[in-house]
N, C-alpha and C positions, 0 to 999 in steps of 0.2 A: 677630633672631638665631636665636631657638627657630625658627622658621618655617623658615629658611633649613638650617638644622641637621636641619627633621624630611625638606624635603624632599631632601636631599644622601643621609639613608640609606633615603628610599625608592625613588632612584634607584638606590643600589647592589643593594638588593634585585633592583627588575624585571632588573638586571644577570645577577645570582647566581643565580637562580631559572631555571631550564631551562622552559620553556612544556611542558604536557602534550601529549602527540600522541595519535592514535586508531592501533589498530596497524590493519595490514590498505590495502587500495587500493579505495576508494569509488568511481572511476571506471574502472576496469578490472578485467580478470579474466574467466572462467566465472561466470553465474552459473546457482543453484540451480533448477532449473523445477519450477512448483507449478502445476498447472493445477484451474481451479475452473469447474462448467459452473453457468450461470443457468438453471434451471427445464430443464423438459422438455415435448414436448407434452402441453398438459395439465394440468401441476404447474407447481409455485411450491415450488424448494427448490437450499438451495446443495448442489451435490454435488462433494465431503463437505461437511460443514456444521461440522467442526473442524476449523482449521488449525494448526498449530506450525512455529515459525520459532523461530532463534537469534543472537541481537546479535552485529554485526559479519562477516552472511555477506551474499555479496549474492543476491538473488533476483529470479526474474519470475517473475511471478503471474499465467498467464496466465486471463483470464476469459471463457469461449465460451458463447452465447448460443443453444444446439440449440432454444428454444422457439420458440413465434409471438408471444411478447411482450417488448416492452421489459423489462430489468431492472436493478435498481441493487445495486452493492455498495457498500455505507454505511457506516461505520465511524468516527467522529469520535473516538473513543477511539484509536485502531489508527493512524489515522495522525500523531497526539499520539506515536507510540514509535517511532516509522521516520524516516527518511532518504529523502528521494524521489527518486531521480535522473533519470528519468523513465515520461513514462504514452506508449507508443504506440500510433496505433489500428490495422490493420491488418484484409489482406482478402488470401482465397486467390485466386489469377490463375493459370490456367494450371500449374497442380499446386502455386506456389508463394508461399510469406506477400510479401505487398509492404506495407510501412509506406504508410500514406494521412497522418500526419501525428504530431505530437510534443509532448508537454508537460513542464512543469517548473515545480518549485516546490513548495507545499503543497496535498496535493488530499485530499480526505475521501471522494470520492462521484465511481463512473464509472456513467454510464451505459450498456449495449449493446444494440444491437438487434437483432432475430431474424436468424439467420444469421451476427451480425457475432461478433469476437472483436476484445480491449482486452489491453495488454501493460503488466503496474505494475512497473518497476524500483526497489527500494528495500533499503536496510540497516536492519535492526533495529537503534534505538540503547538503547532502553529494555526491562525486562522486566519481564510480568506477562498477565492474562488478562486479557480484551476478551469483553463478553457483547452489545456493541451492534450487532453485523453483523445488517444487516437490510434487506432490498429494501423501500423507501417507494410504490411504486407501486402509486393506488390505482384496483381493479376497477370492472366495470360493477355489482358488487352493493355498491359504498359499503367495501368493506374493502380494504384494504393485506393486497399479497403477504405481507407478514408475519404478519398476521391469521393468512394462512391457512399458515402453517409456512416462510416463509421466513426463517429467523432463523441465526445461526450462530455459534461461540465460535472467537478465536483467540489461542492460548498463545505468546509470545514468553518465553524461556528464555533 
């Protein structure tokens, strides 16, 4: 009888209880563009190498690769506070971007390579600072791009 009794009012509850919603439209809209170039010739560095973003906007982050090396945007903390909607890769043709392919789901780490650029659609769900943006990519001298100043903070507000 108790049993039957606890579950009858916590059926009324999930009734009574209105489910929380997130305000805002996570699959459509404008979004925000934030371009981040990897390295230069030469260098090893995010430019800028500080980002700020604000929960519940959508963004693309686009990330352009003007160097001759591979490089990674890393962030395992960063992508712990986003919303990923998705990562496309993309290539200029003919004066203009053509998507070459699409991802989805949870992604920490893109790779780009010289020339190429990568497109990360996502909403900030979380807020706080990220110190672990870092290209892992290690030289012909035994060090990581990071070693040598590719590191970078990003502020979600």
């Amino acid at each position: 009888m108790r049993l039957l009794r606890s579950l009858s009012i916590l059926a009324a509850l999930c009734v009574a209880v209105p489910a929380a919603q997130a305000a805002g439209n996570l699959a459509g809209g404008e979004p925000i563009v934030v371009t981040v170039e990897l390295g230069k010739p030469g260098e090893h560095a995010f430019v800028p190498n500080r980002l700020k973003f604000e929960t519940g906007k959508l963004y693309k982050l686009v990330l352009k690769n003007p160097s001759n090396d591979p490089h990674y945007f890393t962030s395992h903390a960063f992508s712990q506070m986003i919303y990923t909607r998705k990562v496309q890769v993309t290539q200029l043709r003919d004066g203009k971007t053509v998507n070459l392919a699409e991802f989805k789901g949870a992604i920490r780490e893109i790779e780009v390579y010289p020339g190429s650029s990568a497109e990360w659609w996502f909403v900030p769900v979380a807020t706080g600072k990220v110190t672990d943006l870092r290209c892992g990519i290690s030289g012909s001298d035994g060090k990581t791009h990071a070693d040598h100043g590719m590191v970078g903070e990003i502020v979600i507000e």
